[in-house]
C-alpha positions as CSV (number, residue, x, y, z in Angstrom):
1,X,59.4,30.3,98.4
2,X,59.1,26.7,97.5
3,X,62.9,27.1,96.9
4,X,63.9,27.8,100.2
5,X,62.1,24.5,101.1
6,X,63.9,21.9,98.8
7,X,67.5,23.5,99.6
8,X,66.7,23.3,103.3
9,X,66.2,19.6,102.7
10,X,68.5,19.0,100.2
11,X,71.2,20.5,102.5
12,X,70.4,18.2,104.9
13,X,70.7,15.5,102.9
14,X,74.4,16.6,102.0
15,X,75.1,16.8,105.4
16,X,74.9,13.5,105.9
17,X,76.1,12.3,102.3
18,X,79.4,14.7,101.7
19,X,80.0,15.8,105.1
20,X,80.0,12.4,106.8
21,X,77.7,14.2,109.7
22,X,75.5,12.3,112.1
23,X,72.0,12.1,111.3
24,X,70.9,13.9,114.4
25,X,72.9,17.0,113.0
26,X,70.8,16.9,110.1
27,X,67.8,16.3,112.0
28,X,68.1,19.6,114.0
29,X,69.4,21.4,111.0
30,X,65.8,20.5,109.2
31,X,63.5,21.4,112.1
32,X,65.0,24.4,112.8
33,X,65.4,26.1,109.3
34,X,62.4,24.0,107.7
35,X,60.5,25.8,110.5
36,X,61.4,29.2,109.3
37,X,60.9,28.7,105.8
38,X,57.5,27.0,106.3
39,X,56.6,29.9,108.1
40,X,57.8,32.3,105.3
41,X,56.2,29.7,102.8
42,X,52.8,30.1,104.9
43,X,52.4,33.2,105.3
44,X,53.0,34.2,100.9
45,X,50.7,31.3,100.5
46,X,47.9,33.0,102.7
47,X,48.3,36.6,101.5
48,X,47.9,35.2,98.0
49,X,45.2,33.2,98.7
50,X,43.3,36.3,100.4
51,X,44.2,38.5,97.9
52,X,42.2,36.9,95.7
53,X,45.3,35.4,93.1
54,X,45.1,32.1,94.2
55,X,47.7,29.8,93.6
């Protein structure tokens, strides 16, 4: 799930890098797909935790 984080941010960083983008682009890009996969991130971190697994 941590994944999903790093190439959300990564990508972002290419956009401004090798796509020549604004950073405002990349801005909105982050928020709005680092929101959804800190949400998905959350939400395996909590059932594990409750579980009992831990981390």
């Amino acid at each position: 799930m941590a994944v999903m984080l790093v190439t959300t941010c990564l990508t972002s960083l290419a956009i401004i890098l090798c796509w020549h983008k604004p950073p405002i682009i990349a801005l909105y890009y982050l928020l709005f797909f680092g929101a959804i996969d800190l949400l998905y991130f959350s939400a395996g971190a909590g059932t594990n935790y409750y579980a009992g697994v831990g981390f």
